[in-house]
Each structure stands twice: as C-alpha cells, then as structure tokens.
C-alpha positions in Angstrom: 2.7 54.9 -19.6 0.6 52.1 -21.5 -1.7 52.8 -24.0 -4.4 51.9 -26.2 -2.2 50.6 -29.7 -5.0 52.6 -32.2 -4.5 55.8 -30.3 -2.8 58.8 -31.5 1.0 58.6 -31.9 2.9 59.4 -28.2 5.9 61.1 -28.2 9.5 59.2 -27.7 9.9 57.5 -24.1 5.8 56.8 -24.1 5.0 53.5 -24.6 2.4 52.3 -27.0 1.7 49.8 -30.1 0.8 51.5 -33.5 2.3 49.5 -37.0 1.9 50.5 -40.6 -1.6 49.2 -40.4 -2.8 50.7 -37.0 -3.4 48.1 -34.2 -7.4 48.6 -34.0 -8.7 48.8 -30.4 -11.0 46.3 -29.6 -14.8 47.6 -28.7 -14.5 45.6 -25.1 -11.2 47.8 -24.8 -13.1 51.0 -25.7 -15.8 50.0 -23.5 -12.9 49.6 -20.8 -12.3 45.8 -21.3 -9.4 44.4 -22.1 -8.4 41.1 -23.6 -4.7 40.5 -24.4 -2.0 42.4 -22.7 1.6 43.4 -23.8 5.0 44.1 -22.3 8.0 44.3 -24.3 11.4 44.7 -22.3 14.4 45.9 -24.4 17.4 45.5 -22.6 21.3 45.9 -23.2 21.3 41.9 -24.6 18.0 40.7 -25.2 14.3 41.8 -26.9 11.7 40.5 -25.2 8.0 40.0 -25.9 5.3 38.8 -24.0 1.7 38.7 -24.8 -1.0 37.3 -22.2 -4.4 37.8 -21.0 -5.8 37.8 -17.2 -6.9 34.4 -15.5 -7.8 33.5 -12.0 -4.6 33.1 -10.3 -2.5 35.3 -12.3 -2.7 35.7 -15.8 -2.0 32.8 -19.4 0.6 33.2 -21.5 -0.8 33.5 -25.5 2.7 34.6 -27.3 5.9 35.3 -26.4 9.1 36.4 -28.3 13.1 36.4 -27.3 15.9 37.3 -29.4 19.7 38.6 -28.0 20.2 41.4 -29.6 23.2 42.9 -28.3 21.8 46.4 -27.9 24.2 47.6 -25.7 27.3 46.2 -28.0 30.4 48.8 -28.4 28.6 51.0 -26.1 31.1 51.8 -23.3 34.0 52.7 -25.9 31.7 55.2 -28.3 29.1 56.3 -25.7 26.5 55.8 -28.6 24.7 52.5 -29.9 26.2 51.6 -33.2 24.0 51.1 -36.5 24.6 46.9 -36.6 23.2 47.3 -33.2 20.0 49.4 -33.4 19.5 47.3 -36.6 19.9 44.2 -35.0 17.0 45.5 -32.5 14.8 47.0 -34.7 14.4 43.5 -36.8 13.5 41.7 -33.3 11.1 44.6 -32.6 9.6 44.7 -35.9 8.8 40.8 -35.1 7.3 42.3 -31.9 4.8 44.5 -33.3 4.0 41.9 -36.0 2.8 39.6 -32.9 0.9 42.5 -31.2 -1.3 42.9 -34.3 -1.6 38.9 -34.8 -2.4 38.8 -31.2 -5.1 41.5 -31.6 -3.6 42.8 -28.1 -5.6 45.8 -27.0 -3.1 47.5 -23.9 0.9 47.3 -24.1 3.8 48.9 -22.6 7.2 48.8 -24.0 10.7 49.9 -22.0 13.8 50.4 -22.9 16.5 50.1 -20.5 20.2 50.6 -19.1 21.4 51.1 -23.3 18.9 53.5 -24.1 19.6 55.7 -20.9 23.4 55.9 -21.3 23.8 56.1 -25.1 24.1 59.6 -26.5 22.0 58.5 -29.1 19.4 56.6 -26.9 16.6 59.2 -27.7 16.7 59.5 -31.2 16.8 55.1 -31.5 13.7 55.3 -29.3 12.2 58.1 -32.2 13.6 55.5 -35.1 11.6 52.4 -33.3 8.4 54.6 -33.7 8.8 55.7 -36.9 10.1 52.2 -38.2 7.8 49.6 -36.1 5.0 51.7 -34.3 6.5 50.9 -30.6 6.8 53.4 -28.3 9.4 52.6 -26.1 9.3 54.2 -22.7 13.2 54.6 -21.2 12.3 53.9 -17.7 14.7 54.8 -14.5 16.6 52.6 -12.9 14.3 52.5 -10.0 11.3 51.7 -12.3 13.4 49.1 -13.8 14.1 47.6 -10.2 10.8 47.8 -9.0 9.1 46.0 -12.0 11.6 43.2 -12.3 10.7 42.3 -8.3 7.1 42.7 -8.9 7.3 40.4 -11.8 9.3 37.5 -9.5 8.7 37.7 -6.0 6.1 35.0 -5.9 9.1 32.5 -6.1 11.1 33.5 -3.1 11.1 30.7 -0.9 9.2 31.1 2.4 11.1 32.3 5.6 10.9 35.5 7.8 13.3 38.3 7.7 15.1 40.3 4.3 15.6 38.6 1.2 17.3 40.2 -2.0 15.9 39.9 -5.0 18.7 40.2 -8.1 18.4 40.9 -11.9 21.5 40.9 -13.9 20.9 42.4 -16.9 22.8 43.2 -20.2 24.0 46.5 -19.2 23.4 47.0 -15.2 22.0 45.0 -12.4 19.5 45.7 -10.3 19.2 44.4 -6.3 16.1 44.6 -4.2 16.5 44.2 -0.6 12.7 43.7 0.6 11.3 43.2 4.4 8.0 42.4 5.2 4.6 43.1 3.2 3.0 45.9 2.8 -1.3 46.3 3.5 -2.1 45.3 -0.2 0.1 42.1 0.4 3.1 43.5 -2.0 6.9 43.0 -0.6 8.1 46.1 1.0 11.0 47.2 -0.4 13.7 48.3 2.5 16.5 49.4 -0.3 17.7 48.6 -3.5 20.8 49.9 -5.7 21.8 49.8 -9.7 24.8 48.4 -10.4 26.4 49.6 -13.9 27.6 46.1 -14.3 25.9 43.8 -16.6 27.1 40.8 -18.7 27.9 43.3 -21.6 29.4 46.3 -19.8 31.5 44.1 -17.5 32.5 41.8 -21.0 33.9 44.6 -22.3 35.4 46.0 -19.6 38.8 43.8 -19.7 39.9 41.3 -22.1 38.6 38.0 -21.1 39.4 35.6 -23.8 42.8 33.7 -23.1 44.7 31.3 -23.7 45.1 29.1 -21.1 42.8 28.1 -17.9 45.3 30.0 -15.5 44.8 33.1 -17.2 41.3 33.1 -17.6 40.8 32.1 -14.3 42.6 35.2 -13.3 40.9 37.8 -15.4 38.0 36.6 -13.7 38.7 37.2 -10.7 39.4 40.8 -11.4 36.1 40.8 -13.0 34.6 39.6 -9.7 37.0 42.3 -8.0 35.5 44.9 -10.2 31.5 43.7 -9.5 32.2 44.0 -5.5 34.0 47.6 -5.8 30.3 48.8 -6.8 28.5 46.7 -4.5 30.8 47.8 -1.8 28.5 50.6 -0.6 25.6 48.7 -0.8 26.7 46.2 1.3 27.6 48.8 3.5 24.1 49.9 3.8 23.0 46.6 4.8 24.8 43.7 7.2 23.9 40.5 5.8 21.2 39.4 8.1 21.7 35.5 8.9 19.9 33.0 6.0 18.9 35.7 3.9 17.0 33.8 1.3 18.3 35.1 -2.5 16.1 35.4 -5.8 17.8 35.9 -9.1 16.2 36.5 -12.5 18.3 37.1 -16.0 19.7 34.9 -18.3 22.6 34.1 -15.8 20.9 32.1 -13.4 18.3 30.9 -15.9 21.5 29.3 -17.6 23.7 28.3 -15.2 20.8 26.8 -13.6 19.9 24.4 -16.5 23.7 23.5 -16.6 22.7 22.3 -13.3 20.1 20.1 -14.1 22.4 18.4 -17.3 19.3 19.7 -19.6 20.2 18.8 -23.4 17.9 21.6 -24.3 16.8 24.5 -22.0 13.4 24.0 -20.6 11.4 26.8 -19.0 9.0 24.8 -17.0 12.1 22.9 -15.2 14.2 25.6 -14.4 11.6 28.5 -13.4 11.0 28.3 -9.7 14.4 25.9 -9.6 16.5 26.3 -6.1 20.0 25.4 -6.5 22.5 25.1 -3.8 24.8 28.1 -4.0 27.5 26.1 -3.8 27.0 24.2 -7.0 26.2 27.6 -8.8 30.0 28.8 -7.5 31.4 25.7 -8.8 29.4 25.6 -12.1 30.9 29.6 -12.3 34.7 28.4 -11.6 34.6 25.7 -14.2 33.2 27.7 -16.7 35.3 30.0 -16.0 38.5 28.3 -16.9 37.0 27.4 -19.9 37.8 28.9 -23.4 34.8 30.2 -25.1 34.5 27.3 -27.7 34.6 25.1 -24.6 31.8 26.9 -23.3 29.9 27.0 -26.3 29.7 23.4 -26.8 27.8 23.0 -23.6 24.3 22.5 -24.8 22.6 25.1 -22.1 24.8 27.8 -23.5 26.0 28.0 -26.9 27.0 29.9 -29.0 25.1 33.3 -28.0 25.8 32.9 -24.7 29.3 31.4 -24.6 30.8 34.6 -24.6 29.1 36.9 -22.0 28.5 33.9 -19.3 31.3 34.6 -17.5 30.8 38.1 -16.8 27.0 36.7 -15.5 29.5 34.5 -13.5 31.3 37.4 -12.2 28.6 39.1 -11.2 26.8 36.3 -9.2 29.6 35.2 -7.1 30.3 38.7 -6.0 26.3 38.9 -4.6 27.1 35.4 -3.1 30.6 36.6 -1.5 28.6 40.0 0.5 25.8 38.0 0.9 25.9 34.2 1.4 22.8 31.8 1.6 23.1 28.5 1.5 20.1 28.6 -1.5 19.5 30.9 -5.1 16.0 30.3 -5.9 16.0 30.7 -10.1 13.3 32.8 -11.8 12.9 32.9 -15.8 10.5 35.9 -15.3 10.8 39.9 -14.2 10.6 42.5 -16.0 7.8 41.7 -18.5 5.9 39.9 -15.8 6.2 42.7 -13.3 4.6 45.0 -16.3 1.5 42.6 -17.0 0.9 42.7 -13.6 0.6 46.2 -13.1 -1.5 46.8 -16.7 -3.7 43.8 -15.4 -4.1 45.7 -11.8 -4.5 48.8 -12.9 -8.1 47.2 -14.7 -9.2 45.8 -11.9 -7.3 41.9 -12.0 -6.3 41.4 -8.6 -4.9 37.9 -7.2 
C-alpha cells in the first residue's frame, strides 16, 4: 500500500518513504495534492528507482536510479539471501531514499519481489531496509507483480486484434500475461497469466554454463532452454497459440539484446524503448551469444561486464517463449514494473489519460 513518506512507521511488507531525517509531506499532499510520485522495484538483479510527477498524456520523468544488485545471488543453494547481497541492496536503496528526500516526493510505493518471497530470510531484510534506509518494502505476489509489470507496458504492444502476451523476465522468475480485449475503463483484459520460477539468476545457477569451447556452451544452453519450456509446458497447454499473436517483452533481456540489434556503442533508452525487432534476429543474436565465452560477451559494448554473465540464461528464457509461441515480431519495452506502479498512485488521485 503507498503512503505518505512523513507518516508513522508501517510495519514490514508496507510500503512507504521515511529516512533519518523524515521525508516531510508537502501541504498540497496533506491537502490531497500531490506533486512527485515514487516507485521503487527491487528485484532478484536489479534496484530500481523512479521518481515522476503527473502530466497530460501520462506522467514526466524527474529522477530515476538503476543499479544490479544481485539480490537473489547464492539464493537457490542456501534458501536465504546472503550478507554481500542484502549489503549490496541496501547501499543502492540507501541511494534511493537519498533521491526521495532530494526530490521532495510526497506518495511512493516500494516492492520487493521473487528474492524476498522465497528467501527464508526475506522478512527480516525487508525489517533491516526500514530500520537502515526508511523504505518500506511491500513483498508483493506474483500476480501483483504480473499485473503491474503489464500495466506499466501495454501502451507499446503493436496494434492488431486478437491475444497478445505480454513477458517480463526478471532476476528470479518471469511473469507472462496473456491479454484479450479491453475492458470498460479501456485497460487490457487479462485472459491468463502464469509465474515462471525462471529468471536470469535462478536459471544461471541452475547448471554450469561457463565452458570452454563453443560446442559445449552451445549445449548447456540448450538444456537451459529445455529446462525454461518444462515450466512453460502447462501454460502453453492452457492456451493454443492463436495465429500472429503479437509479443511484448520488458526486462533487461530484451532491453539488451535489442540494443545489440541496433549496433549501439552505448545503450540508449529513447532508441530502444518502443523498438520491434524481428524475432528472427533476436534468435540469432541469442545463438551467437550463446557460443560465446563470457569475456567474449563482455566486450560487446551493449552488455558488459554486469551483464556478460547472466545474458544467456535471458537468452534461454526468450527463445523458449518464441518456440510455444512464435510471431514474426517482439516489440521491446524498457518500462514495467515501476511504470505500472506510478500509474496506479497517479489514478488512484484522480490522473486519468
């Protein structure tokens, strides 16, 4: 639930913006105005910030704040979230609550996702953050986490009539969205959707997939892409892949291989949000990276050295949603969860678009 960042301290799993020195709430905001709005996503990989008040079509963005954090690191051997880890996060959140008090923001939410709901010790981190940053992260279900990560990217599907599947692939899970049709308001209808536990970190460490030479890597992938369309098996049950389904993918997967795509010397938002690449080129940028070493990899310019490592698994992870569901198109979206969040904060006081 979003709050007010001067009100009093929520418990763990409520989200809200108190520091050392209290975020004050603005007089418009205790009047029922609000000026800048808030959503932090934490995920498995990344931190995310982004700050932004309400404008006529949509909203303007006044801050924002990415780090890879690696949350979720170690998490499928111990079950817990290891102390480099929740250190690692709670320096990238402690930027985040710097930002909200620079930014005078007046109405944030802040969630926690799939490595706060599986580690044993997810609770307690979430308590820590509080105490240590004044962020109250909310851990929100997988369903919630679905839901906002569509409301935050729909606008980019590309036009057409029938289902489309919107796809986020996260750090520890991935989240499809099969949606049909609008609903009265105008919002997509969602027909199904389904959590995957399958991210670029759980499925990284799921197998060895550093080797040697291109043969073997190239065949570790393919288990990797095996083990993706086991789980998606009885989703793809559920739904027959309706003729030119029209796909949307947000996470730092698509977002990357798409500015391999484009040759990019350094990744640019503006020309990769809203991109649509032909699926074909996205399986072929997958393969070749695939049978790359990770050095290799990391001397591509659109990856690098934080990335190197976990792209493949991203790889994975697309080409088994392109094997149950071909298109011909994958439109690209560098937006989602935090976007889906502002939206909903912005609606809920009356900004409608």
């Amino acid at each position: 639930m979003a709050q007010r960042p001067a009100e009093a301290a929520p418990p763990p799993g409520r989200s809200h913006g108190k520091t050392k020195g209290r975020v004050a709430v603005s007089r418009s905001a205790q009047r029922g105005h609000y000026g800048n709005y808030a959503a932090i996503d934490l995920g498995t990989n990344n931190c995310r910030l982004l700050i932004a008040r309400p404008a006529r079509e949509g909203f303007v963005v006044v801050d924002s704040f990415s780090r890879i954090v690696r949350l979720g690191e170690g998490l499928a051997a111990s079950g817990t979230l290891s102390d480099a880890a929740m250190d690692r996060a709670l320096a990238a959140l402690s930027i985040c609550a710097e930002k909200l008090r620079r930014r005078n923001v007046s109405l944030v939410r802040s969630v926690a996702t799939e490595a706060c709901r599986r580690a044993d010790n997810g609770r307690a981190f979430v308590k820590r953050v509080y105490d240590e940053t004044g962020i109250a992260l909310e851990i929100i279900s997988t369903e919630q986490e679905a839901r906002l990560a569509m409301a935050g990217c729909h606008a980019l599907l590309e036009p057409g009539e029938g289902p489309a599947l919107i796809f986020d692939i996260g750090g520890g899970s991935t989240e499809l969205v099969v949606i049909d049709g609008h609903t009265e308001d105008g919002t997509p209808r969602i027909a199904d959707w389904v959590s995957v536990p399958w991210g670029v970190v759980s499925l990284s460490e799921s197998a060895p997939i550093h080797h040697p030479d291109t043969p073997t890597r190239l065949a570790a992938y393919e288990r990797l892409r095996a083990r993706v369309a086991e789980a998606l098996t009885p989703f793809a049950q559920r739904l027959a892949p309706p003729e030119g389904i029209r796909l949307l993918g947000t996470s730092g997967t698509v977002t990357t291989l798409g500015s391999v795509h484009l040759g990019l010397a350094r990744y640019d938002r503006r020309l990769v949000d809203g991109l649509v690449v032909p699926a074909q080129a996205m399986r072929d940028i997958s393969h070749r990276l695939a049978g790359l070493g990770v050095d290799e990899r990391a001397q591509i310019s659109s990856i690098g050295t934080e990335r190197a490592d976990l792209v493949i698994a991203g790889c994975a992870i697309l080409e088994s949603i392109f094997d149950i569901w071909p298109a011909e198109r994958l439109a690209v979206a560098d937006r989602g969860i935090r976007e889906g969040i502002l939206r909903s904060l912005m609606a809920r006081n009356g900004h409608h678009w």
